[in-house]
N, C-alpha and C positions, 0 to 999 in steps of 0.2 A: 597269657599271663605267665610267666615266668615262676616256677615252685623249686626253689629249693631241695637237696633230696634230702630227703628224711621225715617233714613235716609238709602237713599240708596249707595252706592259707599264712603262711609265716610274715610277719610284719620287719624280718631281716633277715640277711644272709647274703655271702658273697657272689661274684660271678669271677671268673679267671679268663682271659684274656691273651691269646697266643700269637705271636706273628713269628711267620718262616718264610724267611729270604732267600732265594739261589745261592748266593754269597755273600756272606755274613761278612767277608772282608772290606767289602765295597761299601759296606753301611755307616754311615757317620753316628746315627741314631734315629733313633724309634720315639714319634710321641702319640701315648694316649689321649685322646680325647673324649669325654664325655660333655655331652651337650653343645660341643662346639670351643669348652674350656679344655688346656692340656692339665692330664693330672698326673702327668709320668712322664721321663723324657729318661729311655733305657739306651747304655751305649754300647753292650757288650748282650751275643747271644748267649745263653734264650733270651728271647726278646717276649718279656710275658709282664702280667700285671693282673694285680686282685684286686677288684674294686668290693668296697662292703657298701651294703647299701641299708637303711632304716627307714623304713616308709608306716607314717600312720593313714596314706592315704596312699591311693593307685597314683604312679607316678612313671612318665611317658620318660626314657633314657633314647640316646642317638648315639651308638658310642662307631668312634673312629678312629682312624691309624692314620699315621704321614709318616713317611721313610725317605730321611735326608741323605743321599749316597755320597762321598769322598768329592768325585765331581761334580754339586751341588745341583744336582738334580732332585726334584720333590715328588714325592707321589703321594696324594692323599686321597684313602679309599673309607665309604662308610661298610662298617662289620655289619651293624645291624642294628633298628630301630626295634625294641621291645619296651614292656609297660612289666612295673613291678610294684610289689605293695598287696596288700587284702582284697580281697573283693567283696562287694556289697551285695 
């Protein structure tokens, strides 16, 4: 479960989200993905993003990155599957 720093059992609170490319030049843009929807499409490094999240219940996130290069090549990689929200 994911905690927040500062409190414990927190029912919100952000996570920040960082990608680093070799060459930022070659990058056409960055999209975030959570749950498989984009909720960010960054065109300029740093390539980051803050998702806030509000859970009255445990709630399962898949958050993912796709990196569109110049010569339209795609790379889409998942960060990581974690659970957020209170515990029972």
């Amino acid at each position: 479960m994911l905690k927040p720093k500062g409190a414990k059992n927190r029912r919100k609170g952000r996570l920040l989200l960082r990608v680093r490319v070799s060459d930022p030049a070659s990058v056409e843009r960055v999209e975030f993905l959570v749950n498989g929807r984009v909720v960010r499409v960054d065109r300029r490094a740093p390539f980051r993003k803050r998702i806030a999240y509000r859970a009255k219940q445990r709630k399962k996130l898949a958050l993912s990155v796709r990196v569109v290069q110049t010569s339209g090549e795609v790379t889409t990689e998942t960060l990581r599957r974690l659970t957020v929200g209170r515990r029972r």
